[in-house]
C-alpha beads as a LAMMPS data file, in Angstrom:
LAMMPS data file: protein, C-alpha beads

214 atoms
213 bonds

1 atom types
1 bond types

-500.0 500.0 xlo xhi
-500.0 500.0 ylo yhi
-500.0 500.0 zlo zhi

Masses

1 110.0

Atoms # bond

1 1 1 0.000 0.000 0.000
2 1 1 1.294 3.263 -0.970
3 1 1 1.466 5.830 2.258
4 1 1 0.138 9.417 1.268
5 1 1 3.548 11.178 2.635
6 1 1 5.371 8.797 0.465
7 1 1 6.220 12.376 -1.458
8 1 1 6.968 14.405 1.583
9 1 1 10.960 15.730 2.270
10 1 1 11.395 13.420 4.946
11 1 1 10.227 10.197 3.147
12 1 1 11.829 10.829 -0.083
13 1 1 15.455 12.006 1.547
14 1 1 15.840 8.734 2.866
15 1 1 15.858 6.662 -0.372
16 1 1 18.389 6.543 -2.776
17 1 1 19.641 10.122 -4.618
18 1 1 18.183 10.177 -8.031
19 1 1 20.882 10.696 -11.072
20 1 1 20.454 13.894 -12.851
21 1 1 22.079 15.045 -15.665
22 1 1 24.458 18.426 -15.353
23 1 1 22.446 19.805 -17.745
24 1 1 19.024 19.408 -16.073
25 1 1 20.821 20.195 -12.766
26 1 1 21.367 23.687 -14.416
27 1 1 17.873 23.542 -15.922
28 1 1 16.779 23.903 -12.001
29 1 1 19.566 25.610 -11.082
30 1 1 18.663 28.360 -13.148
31 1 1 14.676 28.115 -12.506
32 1 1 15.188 28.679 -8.385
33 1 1 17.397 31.736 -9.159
34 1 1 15.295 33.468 -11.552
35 1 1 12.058 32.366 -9.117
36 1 1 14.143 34.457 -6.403
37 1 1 14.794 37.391 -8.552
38 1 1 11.103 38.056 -9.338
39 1 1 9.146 36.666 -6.773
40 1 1 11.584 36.872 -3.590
41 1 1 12.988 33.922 -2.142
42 1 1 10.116 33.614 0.545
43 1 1 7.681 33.227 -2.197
44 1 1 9.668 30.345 -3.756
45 1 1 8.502 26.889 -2.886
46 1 1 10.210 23.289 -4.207
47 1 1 6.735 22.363 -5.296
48 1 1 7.210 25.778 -7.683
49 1 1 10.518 24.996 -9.162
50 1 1 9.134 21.401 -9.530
51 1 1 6.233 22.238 -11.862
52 1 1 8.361 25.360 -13.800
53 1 1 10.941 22.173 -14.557
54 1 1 8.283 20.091 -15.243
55 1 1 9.813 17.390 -12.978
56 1 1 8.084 15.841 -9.276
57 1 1 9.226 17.439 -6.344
58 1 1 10.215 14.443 -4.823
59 1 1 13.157 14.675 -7.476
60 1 1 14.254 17.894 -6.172
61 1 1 13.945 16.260 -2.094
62 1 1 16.161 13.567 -3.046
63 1 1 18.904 15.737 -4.054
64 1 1 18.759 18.694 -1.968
65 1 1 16.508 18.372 1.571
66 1 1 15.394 21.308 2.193
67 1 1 15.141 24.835 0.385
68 1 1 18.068 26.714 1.772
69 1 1 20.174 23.649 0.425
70 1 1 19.287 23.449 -2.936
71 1 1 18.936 27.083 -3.309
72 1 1 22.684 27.183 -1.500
73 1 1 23.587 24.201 -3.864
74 1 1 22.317 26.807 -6.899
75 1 1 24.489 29.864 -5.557
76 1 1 27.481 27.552 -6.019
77 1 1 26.975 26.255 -9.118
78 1 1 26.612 29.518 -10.467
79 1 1 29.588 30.387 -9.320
80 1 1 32.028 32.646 -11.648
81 1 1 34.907 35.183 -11.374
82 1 1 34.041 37.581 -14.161
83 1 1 36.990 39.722 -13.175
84 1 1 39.769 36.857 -14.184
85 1 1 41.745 37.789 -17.114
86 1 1 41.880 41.442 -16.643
87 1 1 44.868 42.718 -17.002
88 1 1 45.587 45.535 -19.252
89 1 1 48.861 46.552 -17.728
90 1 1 47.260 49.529 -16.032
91 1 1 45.903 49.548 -12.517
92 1 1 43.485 52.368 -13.823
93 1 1 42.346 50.653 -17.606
94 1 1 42.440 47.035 -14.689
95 1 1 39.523 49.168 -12.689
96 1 1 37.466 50.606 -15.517
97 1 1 37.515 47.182 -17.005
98 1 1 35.798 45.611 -13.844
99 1 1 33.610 48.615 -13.729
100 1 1 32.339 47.990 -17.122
101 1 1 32.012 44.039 -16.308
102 1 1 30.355 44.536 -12.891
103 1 1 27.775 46.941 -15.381
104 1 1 27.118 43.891 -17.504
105 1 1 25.600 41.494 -14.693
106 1 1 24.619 44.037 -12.193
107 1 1 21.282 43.736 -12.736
108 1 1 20.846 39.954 -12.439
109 1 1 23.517 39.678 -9.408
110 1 1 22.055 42.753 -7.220
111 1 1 18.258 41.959 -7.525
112 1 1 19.027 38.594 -6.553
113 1 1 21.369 39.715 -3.237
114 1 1 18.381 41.860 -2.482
115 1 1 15.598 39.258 -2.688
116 1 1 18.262 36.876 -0.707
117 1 1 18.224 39.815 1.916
118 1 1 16.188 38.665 4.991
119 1 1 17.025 34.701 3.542
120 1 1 21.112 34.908 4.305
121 1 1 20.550 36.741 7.905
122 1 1 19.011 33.864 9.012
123 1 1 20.801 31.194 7.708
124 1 1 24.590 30.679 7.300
125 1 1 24.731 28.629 4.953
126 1 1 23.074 30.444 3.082
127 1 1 24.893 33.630 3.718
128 1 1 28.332 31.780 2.984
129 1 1 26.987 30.285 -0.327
130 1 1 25.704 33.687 -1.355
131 1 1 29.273 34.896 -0.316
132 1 1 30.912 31.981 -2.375
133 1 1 29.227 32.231 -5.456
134 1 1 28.849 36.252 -5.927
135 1 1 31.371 38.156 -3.661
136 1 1 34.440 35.874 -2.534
137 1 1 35.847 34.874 -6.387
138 1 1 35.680 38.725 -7.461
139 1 1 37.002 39.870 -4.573
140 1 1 40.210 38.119 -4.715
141 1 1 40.288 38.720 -8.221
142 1 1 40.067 42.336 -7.345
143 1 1 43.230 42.112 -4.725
144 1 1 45.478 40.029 -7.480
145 1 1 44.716 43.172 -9.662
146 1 1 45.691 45.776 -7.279
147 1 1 48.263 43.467 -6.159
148 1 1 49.900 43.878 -9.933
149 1 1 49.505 47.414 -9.887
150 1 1 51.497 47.470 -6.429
151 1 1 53.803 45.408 -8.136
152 1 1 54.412 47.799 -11.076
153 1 1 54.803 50.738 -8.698
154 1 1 51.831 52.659 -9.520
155 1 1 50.287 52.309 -6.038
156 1 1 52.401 52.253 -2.824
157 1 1 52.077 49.200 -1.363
158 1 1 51.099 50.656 2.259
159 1 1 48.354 53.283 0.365
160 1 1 45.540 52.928 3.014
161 1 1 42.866 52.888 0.309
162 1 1 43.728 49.597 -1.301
163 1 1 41.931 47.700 1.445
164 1 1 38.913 49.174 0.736
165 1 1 38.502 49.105 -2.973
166 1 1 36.327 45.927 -2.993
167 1 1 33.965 47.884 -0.529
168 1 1 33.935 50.877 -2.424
169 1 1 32.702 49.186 -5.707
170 1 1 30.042 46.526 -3.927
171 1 1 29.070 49.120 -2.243
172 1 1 28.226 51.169 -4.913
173 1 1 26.377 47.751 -6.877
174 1 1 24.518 47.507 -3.568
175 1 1 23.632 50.737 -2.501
176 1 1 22.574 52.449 -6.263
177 1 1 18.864 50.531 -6.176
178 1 1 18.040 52.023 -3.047
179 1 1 19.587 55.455 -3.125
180 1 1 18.209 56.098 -7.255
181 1 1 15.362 53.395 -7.918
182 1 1 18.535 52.408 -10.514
183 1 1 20.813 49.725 -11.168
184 1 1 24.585 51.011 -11.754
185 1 1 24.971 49.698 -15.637
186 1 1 28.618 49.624 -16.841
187 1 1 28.352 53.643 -17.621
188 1 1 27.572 55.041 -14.190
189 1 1 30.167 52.149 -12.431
190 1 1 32.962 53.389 -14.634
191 1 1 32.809 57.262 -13.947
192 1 1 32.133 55.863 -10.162
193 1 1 35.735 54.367 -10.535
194 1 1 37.362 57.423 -12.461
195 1 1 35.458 59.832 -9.782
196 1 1 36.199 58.196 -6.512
197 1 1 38.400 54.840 -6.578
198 1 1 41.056 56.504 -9.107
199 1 1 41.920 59.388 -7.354
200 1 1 41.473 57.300 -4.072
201 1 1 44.273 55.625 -4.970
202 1 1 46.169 58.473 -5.974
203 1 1 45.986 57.529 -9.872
204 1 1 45.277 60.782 -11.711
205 1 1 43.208 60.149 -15.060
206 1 1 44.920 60.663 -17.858
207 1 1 44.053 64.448 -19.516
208 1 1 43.712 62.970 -22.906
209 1 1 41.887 59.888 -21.625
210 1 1 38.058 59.706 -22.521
211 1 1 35.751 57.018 -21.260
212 1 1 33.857 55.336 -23.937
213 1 1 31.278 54.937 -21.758
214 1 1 30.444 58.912 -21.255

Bonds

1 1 1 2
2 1 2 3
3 1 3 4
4 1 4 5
5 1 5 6
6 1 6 7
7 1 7 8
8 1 8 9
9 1 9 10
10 1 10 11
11 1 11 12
12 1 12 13
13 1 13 14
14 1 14 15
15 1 15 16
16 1 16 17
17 1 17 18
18 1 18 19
19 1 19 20
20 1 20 21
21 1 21 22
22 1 22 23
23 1 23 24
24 1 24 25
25 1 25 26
26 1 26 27
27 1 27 28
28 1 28 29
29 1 29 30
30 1 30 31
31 1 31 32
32 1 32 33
33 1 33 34
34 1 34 35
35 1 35 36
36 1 36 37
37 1 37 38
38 1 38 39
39 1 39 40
40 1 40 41
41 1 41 42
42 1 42 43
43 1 43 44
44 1 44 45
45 1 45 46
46 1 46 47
47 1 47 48
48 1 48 49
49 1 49 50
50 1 50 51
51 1 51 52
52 1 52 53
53 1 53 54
54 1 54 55
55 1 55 56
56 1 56 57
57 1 57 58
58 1 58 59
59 1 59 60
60 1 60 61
61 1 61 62
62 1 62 63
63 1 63 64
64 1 64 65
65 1 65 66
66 1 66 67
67 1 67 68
68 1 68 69
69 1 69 70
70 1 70 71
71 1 71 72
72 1 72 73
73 1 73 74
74 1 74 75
75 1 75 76
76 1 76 77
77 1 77 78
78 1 78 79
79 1 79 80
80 1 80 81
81 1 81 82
82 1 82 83
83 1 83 84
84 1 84 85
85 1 85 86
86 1 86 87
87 1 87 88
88 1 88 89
89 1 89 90
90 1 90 91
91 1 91 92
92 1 92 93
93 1 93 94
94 1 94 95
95 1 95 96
96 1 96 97
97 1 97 98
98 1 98 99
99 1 99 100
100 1 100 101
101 1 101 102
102 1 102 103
103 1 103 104
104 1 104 105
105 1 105 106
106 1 106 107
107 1 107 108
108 1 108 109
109 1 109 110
110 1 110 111
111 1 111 112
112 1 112 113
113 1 113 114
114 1 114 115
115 1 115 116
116 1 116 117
117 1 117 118
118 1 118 119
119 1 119 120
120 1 120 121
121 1 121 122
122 1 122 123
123 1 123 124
124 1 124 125
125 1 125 126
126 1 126 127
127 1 127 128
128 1 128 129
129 1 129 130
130 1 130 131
131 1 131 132
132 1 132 133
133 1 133 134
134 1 134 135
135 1 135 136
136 1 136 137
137 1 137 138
138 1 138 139
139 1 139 140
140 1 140 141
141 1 141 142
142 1 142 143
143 1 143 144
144 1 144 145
145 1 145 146
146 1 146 147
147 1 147 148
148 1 148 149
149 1 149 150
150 1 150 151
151 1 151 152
152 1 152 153
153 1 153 154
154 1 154 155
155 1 155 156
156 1 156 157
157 1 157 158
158 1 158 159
159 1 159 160
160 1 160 161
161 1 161 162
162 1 162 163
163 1 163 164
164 1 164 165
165 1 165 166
166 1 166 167
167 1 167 168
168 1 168 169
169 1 169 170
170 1 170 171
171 1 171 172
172 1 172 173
173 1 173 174
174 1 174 175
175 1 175 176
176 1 176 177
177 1 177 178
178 1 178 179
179 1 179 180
180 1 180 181
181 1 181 182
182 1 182 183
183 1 183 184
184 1 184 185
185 1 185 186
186 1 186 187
187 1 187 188
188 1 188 189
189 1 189 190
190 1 190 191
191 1 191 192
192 1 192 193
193 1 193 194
194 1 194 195
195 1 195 196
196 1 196 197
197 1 197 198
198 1 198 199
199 1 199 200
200 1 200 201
201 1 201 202
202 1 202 203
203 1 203 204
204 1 204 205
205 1 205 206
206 1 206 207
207 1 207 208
208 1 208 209
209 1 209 210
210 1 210 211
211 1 211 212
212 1 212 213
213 1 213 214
């Protein structure tokens, strides 16, 4: 006889893990962040993701308990340093070139830190995926750059604003929603860095340098 909570969490957790390809892995992945984005992640339910991937949501239990797991488990997976490979040779062309790729996924990467915002006070690992997956990889990617430009002598290597760089340009992805109703798109994030983090640093823009973002 089948029991009616054969297709509960705690039931279905217990039995062996389903296989699932990579690529449908991604397919719900992807669904659970994009649910977040527009709905908020209290909204977002397994049973949701379930019927948007068109799969039961006992397949989603047997992989990932609970919500804050598999949305954790989605955080990581997504995980990607967009500032790698930057390196033009010039701390200040380094800094506009993050600026312009921080503009590029802005949009998708701060509504979904917003909609995570209650979600990742409450649970850690939560808050440490979130960390992992968005903030962590550019972050160090950010120190190996000013680390180059320390190395080249265009930045003292005791210059008390290099340890606050990374703030100054989260910050500013973080912070633009609330203060202007706006997103900061590649434009606004590279006269943020020629206005503020350049002369922060003590790098003085170049007269006959133009943005081609203005």
């Amino acid at each position: 006889m089948t029991s009616q909570a054969a297709d509960g969490p705690d039931t279905v957790a217990a039995s062996r893990r389903s296989k699932i390809t990579p690529e449908r892995e991604r397919e719900f992945f992807d669904a659970v962040l994009e649910q977040i984005r527009e709905c908020g992640y209290d909204s977002v339910t397994m049973e949701g993701v379930a019927a948007t991937t068109r799969c039961s949501k006992s397949t989603l239990y047997r992989q990932w308990k609970t919500k804050p797991q598999f949305v954790a488990a989605a955080l990581r997976a997504s995980r990607r340093v967009r500032f790698a490979g930057i390196d033009t040779g010039s701390l200040a062309e380094d800094l506009r070139q993050a600026a312009r790729a921080a503009g590029d996924w802005s949009v998708k990467d701060a509504r979904l830190m917003q909609a995570l915002g209650h979600a990742v006070t409450a649970d850690e690992e939560l808050a440490q995926a979130l960390r992992e997956a968005l903030i962590l990889p550019e972050v160090a990617a950010l120190r190996e750059m000013l680390g180059r430009g320390v190395e080249r002598g265009e930045v003292p290597a005791d210059h008390p604003a290099l340890e606050y760089v990374p703030a100054m340009l989260f910050g500013v992805l973080r912070v633009r929603p609330v203060l202007c109703g706006q997103y900061a798109d590649s434009g606004y994030l590279v006269r943020f860095v020629e206005a503020t983090v350049l002369p922060a640093l003590g790098l003085t823009q170049d007269p006959g340098h133009r943005s081609r973002d203005d």
